[in-house]
C-alpha positions as CSV (number, residue, x, y, z in Angstrom):
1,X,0.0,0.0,0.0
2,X,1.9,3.2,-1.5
3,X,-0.2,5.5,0.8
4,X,1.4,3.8,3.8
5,X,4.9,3.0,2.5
6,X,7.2,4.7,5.6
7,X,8.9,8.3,4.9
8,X,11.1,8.8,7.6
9,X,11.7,11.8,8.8
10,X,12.4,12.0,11.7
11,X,8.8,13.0,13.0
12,X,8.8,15.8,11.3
13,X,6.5,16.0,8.4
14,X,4.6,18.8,7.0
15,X,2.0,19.5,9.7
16,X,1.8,22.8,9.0
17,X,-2.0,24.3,9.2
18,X,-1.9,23.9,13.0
19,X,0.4,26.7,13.2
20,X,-0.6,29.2,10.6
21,X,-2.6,32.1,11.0
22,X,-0.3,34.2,12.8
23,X,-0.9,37.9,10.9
24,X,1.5,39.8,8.9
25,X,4.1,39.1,10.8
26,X,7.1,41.4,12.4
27,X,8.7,39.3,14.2
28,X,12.9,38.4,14.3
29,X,13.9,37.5,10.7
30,X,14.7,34.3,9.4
31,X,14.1,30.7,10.4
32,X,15.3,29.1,14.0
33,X,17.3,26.0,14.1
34,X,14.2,23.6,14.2
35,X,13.3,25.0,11.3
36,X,10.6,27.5,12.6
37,X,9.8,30.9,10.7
38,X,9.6,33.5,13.3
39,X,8.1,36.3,10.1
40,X,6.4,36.1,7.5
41,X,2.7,36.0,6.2
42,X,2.4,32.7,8.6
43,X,4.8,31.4,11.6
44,X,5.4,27.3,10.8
45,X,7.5,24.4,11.8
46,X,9.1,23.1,8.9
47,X,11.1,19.7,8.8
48,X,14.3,20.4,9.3
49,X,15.6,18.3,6.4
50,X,12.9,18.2,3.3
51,X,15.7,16.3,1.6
52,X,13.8,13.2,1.9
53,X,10.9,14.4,-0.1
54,X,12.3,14.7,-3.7
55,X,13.1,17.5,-5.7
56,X,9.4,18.2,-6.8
57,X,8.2,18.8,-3.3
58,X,11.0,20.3,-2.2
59,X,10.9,23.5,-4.7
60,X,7.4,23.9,-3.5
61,X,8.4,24.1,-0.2
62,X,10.9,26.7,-1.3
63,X,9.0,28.6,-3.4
64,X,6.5,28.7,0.0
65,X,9.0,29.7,2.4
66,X,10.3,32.6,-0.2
67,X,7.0,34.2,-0.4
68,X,6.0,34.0,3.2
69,X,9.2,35.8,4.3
70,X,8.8,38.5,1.7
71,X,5.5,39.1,0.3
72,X,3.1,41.2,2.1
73,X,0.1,41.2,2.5
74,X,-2.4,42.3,-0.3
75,X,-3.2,46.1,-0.8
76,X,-5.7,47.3,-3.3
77,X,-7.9,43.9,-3.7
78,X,-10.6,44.3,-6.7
79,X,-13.8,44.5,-5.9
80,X,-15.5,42.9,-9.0
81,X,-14.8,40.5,-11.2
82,X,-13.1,36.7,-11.1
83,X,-9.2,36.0,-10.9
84,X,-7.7,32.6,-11.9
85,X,-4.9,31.3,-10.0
86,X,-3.0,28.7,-10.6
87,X,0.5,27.1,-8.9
88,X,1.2,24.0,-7.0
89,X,0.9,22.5,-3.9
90,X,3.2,20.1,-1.4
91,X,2.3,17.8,1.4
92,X,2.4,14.7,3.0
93,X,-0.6,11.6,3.9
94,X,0.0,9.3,6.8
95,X,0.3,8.5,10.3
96,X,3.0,8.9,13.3
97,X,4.3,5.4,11.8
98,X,4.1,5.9,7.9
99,X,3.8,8.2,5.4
100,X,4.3,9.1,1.5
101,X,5.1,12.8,0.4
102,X,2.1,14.6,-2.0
103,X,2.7,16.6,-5.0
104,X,0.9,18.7,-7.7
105,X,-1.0,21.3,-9.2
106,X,-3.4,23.5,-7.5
107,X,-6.1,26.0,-9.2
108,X,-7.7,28.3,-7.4
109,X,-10.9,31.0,-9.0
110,X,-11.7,34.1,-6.3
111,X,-14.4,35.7,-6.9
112,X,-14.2,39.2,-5.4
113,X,-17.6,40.3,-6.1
114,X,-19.1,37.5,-4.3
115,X,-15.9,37.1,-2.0
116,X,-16.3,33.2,-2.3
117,X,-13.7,30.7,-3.7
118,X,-13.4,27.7,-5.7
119,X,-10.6,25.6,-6.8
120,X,-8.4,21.7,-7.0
121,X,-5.3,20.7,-6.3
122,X,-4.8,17.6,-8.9
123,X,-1.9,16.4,-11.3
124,X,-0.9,14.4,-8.3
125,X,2.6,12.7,-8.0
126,X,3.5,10.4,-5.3
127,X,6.5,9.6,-3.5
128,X,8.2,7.8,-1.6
129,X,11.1,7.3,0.9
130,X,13.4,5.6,-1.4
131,X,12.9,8.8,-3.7
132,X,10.6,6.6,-6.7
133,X,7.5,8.3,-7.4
134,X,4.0,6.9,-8.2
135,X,1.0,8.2,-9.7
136,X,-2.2,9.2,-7.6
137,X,-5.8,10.1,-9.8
138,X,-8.3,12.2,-8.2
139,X,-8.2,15.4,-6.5
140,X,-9.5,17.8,-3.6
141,X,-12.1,20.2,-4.3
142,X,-11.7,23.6,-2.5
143,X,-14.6,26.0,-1.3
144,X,-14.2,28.6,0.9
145,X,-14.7,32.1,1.1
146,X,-13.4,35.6,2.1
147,X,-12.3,36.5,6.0
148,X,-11.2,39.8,7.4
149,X,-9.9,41.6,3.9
150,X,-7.4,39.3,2.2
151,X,-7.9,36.0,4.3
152,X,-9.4,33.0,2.6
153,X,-10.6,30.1,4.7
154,X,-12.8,26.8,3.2
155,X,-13.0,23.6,3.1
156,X,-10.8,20.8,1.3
157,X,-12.6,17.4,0.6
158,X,-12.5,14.6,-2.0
159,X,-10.2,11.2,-3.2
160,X,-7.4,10.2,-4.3
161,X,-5.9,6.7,-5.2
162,X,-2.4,4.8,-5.7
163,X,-4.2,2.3,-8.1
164,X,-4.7,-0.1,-5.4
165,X,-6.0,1.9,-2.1
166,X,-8.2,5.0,-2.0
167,X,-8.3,7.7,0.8
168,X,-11.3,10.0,1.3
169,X,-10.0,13.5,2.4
170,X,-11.9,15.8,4.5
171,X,-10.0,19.0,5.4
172,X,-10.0,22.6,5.8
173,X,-7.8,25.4,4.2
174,X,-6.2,28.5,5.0
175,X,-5.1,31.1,2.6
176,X,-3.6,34.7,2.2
177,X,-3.7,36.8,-1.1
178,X,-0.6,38.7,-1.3
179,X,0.7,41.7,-3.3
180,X,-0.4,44.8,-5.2
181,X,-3.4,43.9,-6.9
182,X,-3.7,40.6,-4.7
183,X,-1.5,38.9,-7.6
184,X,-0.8,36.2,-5.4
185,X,-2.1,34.0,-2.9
186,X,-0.4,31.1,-0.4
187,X,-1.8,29.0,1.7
188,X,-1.7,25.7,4.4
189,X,-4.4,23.0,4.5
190,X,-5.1,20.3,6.8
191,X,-7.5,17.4,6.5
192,X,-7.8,13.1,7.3
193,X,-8.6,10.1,5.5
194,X,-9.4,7.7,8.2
195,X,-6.4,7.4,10.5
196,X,-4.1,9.2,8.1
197,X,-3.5,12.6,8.3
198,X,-3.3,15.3,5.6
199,X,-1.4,18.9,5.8
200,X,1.1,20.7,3.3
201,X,1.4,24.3,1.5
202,X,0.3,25.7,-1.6
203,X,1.3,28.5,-3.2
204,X,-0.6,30.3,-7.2
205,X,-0.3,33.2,-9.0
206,X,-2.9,34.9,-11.5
Protein backbone atom coordinates (compact mmCIF):
# COMPACT_ATOMS: atom_id res chain seq x y z
CA UNK A 1 0.00 0.00 0.00
CA UNK A 2 1.90 3.20 -1.49
CA UNK A 3 -0.22 5.46 0.82
CA UNK A 4 1.37 3.79 3.78
CA UNK A 5 4.85 3.01 2.50
CA UNK A 6 7.17 4.67 5.59
CA UNK A 7 8.89 8.28 4.89
CA UNK A 8 11.06 8.81 7.65
CA UNK A 9 11.72 11.84 8.83
CA UNK A 10 12.45 12.02 11.71
CA UNK A 11 8.77 13.04 12.98
CA UNK A 12 8.81 15.84 11.27
CA UNK A 13 6.53 15.98 8.44
CA UNK A 14 4.59 18.83 7.04
CA UNK A 15 1.98 19.48 9.72
CA UNK A 16 1.77 22.82 9.01
CA UNK A 17 -1.99 24.31 9.17
CA UNK A 18 -1.86 23.90 13.00
CA UNK A 19 0.41 26.73 13.21
CA UNK A 20 -0.62 29.25 10.58
CA UNK A 21 -2.60 32.08 11.03
CA UNK A 22 -0.30 34.23 12.80
CA UNK A 23 -0.85 37.88 10.93
CA UNK A 24 1.51 39.84 8.86
CA UNK A 25 4.13 39.12 10.80
CA UNK A 26 7.14 41.44 12.39
CA UNK A 27 8.71 39.30 14.22
CA UNK A 28 12.87 38.42 14.35
CA UNK A 29 13.90 37.50 10.72
CA UNK A 30 14.71 34.26 9.44
CA UNK A 31 14.13 30.75 10.44
CA UNK A 32 15.31 29.05 13.97
CA UNK A 33 17.29 25.97 14.08
CA UNK A 34 14.15 23.60 14.21
CA UNK A 35 13.35 24.97 11.31
CA UNK A 36 10.61 27.50 12.61
CA UNK A 37 9.78 30.87 10.75
CA UNK A 38 9.57 33.55 13.28
CA UNK A 39 8.13 36.28 10.07
CA UNK A 40 6.40 36.07 7.50
CA UNK A 41 2.66 36.03 6.22
CA UNK A 42 2.38 32.67 8.55
CA UNK A 43 4.80 31.44 11.55
CA UNK A 44 5.41 27.30 10.85
CA UNK A 45 7.50 24.40 11.76
CA UNK A 46 9.07 23.10 8.86
CA UNK A 47 11.06 19.73 8.81
CA UNK A 48 14.33 20.37 9.33
CA UNK A 49 15.56 18.33 6.35
CA UNK A 50 12.91 18.19 3.33
CA UNK A 51 15.66 16.28 1.60
CA UNK A 52 13.83 13.23 1.89
CA UNK A 53 10.88 14.44 -0.14
CA UNK A 54 12.30 14.66 -3.69
CA UNK A 55 13.12 17.48 -5.74
CA UNK A 56 9.44 18.25 -6.82
CA UNK A 57 8.18 18.76 -3.34
CA UNK A 58 11.01 20.31 -2.18
CA UNK A 59 10.94 23.50 -4.67
CA UNK A 60 7.42 23.92 -3.49
CA UNK A 61 8.45 24.06 -0.21
CA UNK A 62 10.86 26.68 -1.34
CA UNK A 63 9.02 28.59 -3.41
CA UNK A 64 6.46 28.75 -0.02
CA UNK A 65 9.02 29.74 2.36
CA UNK A 66 10.27 32.57 -0.17
CA UNK A 67 7.02 34.19 -0.42
CA UNK A 68 6.01 33.96 3.18
CA UNK A 69 9.25 35.83 4.27
CA UNK A 70 8.81 38.45 1.68
CA UNK A 71 5.45 39.08 0.27
CA UNK A 72 3.11 41.17 2.11
CA UNK A 73 0.07 41.23 2.49
CA UNK A 74 -2.39 42.31 -0.26
CA UNK A 75 -3.24 46.06 -0.78
CA UNK A 76 -5.68 47.33 -3.29
CA UNK A 77 -7.92 43.88 -3.75
CA UNK A 78 -10.64 44.34 -6.70
CA UNK A 79 -13.77 44.47 -5.94
CA UNK A 80 -15.53 42.92 -8.99
CA UNK A 81 -14.84 40.47 -11.22
CA UNK A 82 -13.13 36.75 -11.09
CA UNK A 83 -9.25 35.96 -10.86
CA UNK A 84 -7.68 32.56 -11.87
CA UNK A 85 -4.95 31.33 -10.05
CA UNK A 86 -2.97 28.69 -10.65
CA UNK A 87 0.55 27.07 -8.89
CA UNK A 88 1.15 24.04 -6.95
CA UNK A 89 0.92 22.45 -3.92
CA UNK A 90 3.19 20.09 -1.44
CA UNK A 91 2.31 17.75 1.38
CA UNK A 92 2.44 14.74 3.01
CA UNK A 93 -0.59 11.63 3.95
CA UNK A 94 0.04 9.29 6.81
CA UNK A 95 0.26 8.48 10.26
CA UNK A 96 3.05 8.88 13.30
CA UNK A 97 4.33 5.42 11.77
CA UNK A 98 4.08 5.88 7.90
CA UNK A 99 3.82 8.18 5.38
CA UNK A 100 4.27 9.08 1.52
CA UNK A 101 5.09 12.79 0.36
CA UNK A 102 2.12 14.62 -2.05
CA UNK A 103 2.67 16.57 -5.01
CA UNK A 104 0.91 18.71 -7.68
CA UNK A 105 -0.97 21.26 -9.20
CA UNK A 106 -3.37 23.54 -7.51
CA UNK A 107 -6.14 26.05 -9.16
CA UNK A 108 -7.66 28.32 -7.44
CA UNK A 109 -10.87 30.95 -8.97
CA UNK A 110 -11.69 34.06 -6.29
CA UNK A 111 -14.43 35.67 -6.93
CA UNK A 112 -14.23 39.24 -5.44
CA UNK A 113 -17.61 40.28 -6.06
CA UNK A 114 -19.06 37.49 -4.29
CA UNK A 115 -15.94 37.10 -2.02
CA UNK A 116 -16.27 33.20 -2.33
CA UNK A 117 -13.73 30.74 -3.72
CA UNK A 118 -13.43 27.69 -5.68
CA UNK A 119 -10.62 25.63 -6.85
CA UNK A 120 -8.36 21.65 -7.01
CA UNK A 121 -5.29 20.74 -6.27
CA UNK A 122 -4.78 17.57 -8.95
CA UNK A 123 -1.94 16.36 -11.27
CA UNK A 124 -0.86 14.37 -8.29
CA UNK A 125 2.61 12.74 -7.95
CA UNK A 126 3.50 10.44 -5.27
CA UNK A 127 6.50 9.64 -3.52
CA UNK A 128 8.20 7.79 -1.57
CA UNK A 129 11.11 7.25 0.94
CA UNK A 130 13.42 5.59 -1.44
CA UNK A 131 12.85 8.78 -3.72
CA UNK A 132 10.59 6.57 -6.68
CA UNK A 133 7.46 8.30 -7.45
CA UNK A 134 3.95 6.87 -8.21
CA UNK A 135 1.05 8.22 -9.74
CA UNK A 136 -2.24 9.21 -7.58
CA UNK A 137 -5.82 10.08 -9.81
CA UNK A 138 -8.25 12.17 -8.16
CA UNK A 139 -8.20 15.37 -6.48
CA UNK A 140 -9.46 17.80 -3.56
CA UNK A 141 -12.08 20.18 -4.32
CA UNK A 142 -11.66 23.58 -2.52
CA UNK A 143 -14.63 26.00 -1.33
CA UNK A 144 -14.20 28.65 0.86
CA UNK A 145 -14.69 32.10 1.05
CA UNK A 146 -13.36 35.60 2.11
CA UNK A 147 -12.29 36.46 5.97
CA UNK A 148 -11.24 39.77 7.42
CA UNK A 149 -9.92 41.63 3.92
CA UNK A 150 -7.44 39.33 2.24
CA UNK A 151 -7.91 35.95 4.33
CA UNK A 152 -9.42 33.02 2.59
CA UNK A 153 -10.61 30.08 4.70
CA UNK A 154 -12.83 26.84 3.18
CA UNK A 155 -13.03 23.58 3.13
CA UNK A 156 -10.85 20.80 1.28
CA UNK A 157 -12.62 17.35 0.56
CA UNK A 158 -12.51 14.60 -2.03
CA UNK A 159 -10.21 11.18 -3.20
CA UNK A 160 -7.38 10.24 -4.33
CA UNK A 161 -5.93 6.70 -5.18
CA UNK A 162 -2.37 4.85 -5.75
CA UNK A 163 -4.17 2.32 -8.07
CA UNK A 164 -4.70 -0.14 -5.41
CA UNK A 165 -5.96 1.94 -2.12
CA UNK A 166 -8.25 5.04 -2.04
CA UNK A 167 -8.28 7.71 0.85
CA UNK A 168 -11.34 9.98 1.25
CA UNK A 169 -9.96 13.46 2.38
CA UNK A 170 -11.94 15.83 4.46
CA UNK A 171 -10.00 19.02 5.41
CA UNK A 172 -9.96 22.63 5.77
CA UNK A 173 -7.79 25.40 4.18
CA UNK A 174 -6.18 28.54 5.01
CA UNK A 175 -5.07 31.06 2.56
CA UNK A 176 -3.58 34.68 2.25
CA UNK A 177 -3.65 36.83 -1.10
CA UNK A 178 -0.58 38.68 -1.33
CA UNK A 179 0.72 41.68 -3.34
CA UNK A 180 -0.39 44.76 -5.21
CA UNK A 181 -3.35 43.90 -6.90
CA UNK A 182 -3.74 40.61 -4.71
CA UNK A 183 -1.52 38.90 -7.60
CA UNK A 184 -0.84 36.24 -5.41
CA UNK A 185 -2.08 33.97 -2.91
CA UNK A 186 -0.40 31.11 -0.41
CA UNK A 187 -1.83 29.01 1.68
CA UNK A 188 -1.70 25.69 4.38
CA UNK A 189 -4.43 23.01 4.55
CA UNK A 190 -5.15 20.27 6.76
CA UNK A 191 -7.51 17.43 6.49
CA UNK A 192 -7.79 13.12 7.35
CA UNK A 193 -8.59 10.15 5.54
CA UNK A 194 -9.38 7.66 8.25
CA UNK A 195 -6.43 7.44 10.46
CA UNK A 196 -4.14 9.20 8.14
CA UNK A 197 -3.50 12.56 8.29
CA UNK A 198 -3.33 15.30 5.64
CA UNK A 199 -1.44 18.89 5.77
CA UNK A 200 1.10 20.73 3.27
CA UNK A 201 1.41 24.33 1.51
CA UNK A 202 0.30 25.66 -1.61
CA UNK A 203 1.28 28.53 -3.22
CA UNK A 204 -0.57 30.26 -7.19
CA UNK A 205 -0.33 33.24 -8.98
CA UNK A 206 -2.86 34.89 -11.45
Amino acid sequence: MKFLTTLAISGACLTLAACSGTGSGSGETGGGDDGILSDGLYELELPADTSVYGPAIVGEIDAWQQRNETGQAATNLPVSGTSTYRGGFAGSLGNDEEEVGLQGDATLMVNFGNQDVSGRFDGITGYEESGDSFPVSGGFELEGAFRHGHRISGDLSGTISDGSETAVIDGTLDAKLTGNGASGVLGTFEGSAGDLDLSGIFTADR
